[in-house]
C-alpha positions, 0 to 999 in steps of 0.5 A: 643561163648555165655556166660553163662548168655546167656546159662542160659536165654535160658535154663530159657524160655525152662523150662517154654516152656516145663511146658506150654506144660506140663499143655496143655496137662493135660488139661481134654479138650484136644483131646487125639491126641494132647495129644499125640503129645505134648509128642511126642515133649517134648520127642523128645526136652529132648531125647539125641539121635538124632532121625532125622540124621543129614545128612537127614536134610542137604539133605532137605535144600534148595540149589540152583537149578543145571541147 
């Protein structure tokens, strides 16, 4: 299980990760698209709900072929 100084480093880099494409997306150079995009991913990174359902991402894993 990891330690709180562990949960606490990561949540340190996320919150910078996050501000960095925050000031990405501000940029006056930025295509609106991309724009877009990076909402779209810190939307999805903050959003509570599970928008893609667990049981489509274990359907995508890679399992051994059936012969």
């Amino acid at each position: 299980m990891p330690r709180l100084n562990d949960i606490k480093q990561r949540a340190h880099e996320l919150k910078a990760e996050i501000f960095a494409l925050y000031l990405a997306a501000r940029h006056p150079q930025a295509p609106w698209y991309a724009k877009l995009f990076t909402v779209g991913v810190v939307a999805y990174a903050l959003s509570p709900i599970n928008l893609i359902p667990r049981h489509v991402l274990e359907d995508c894993r890679a399992r051994p072929r059936e012969t």
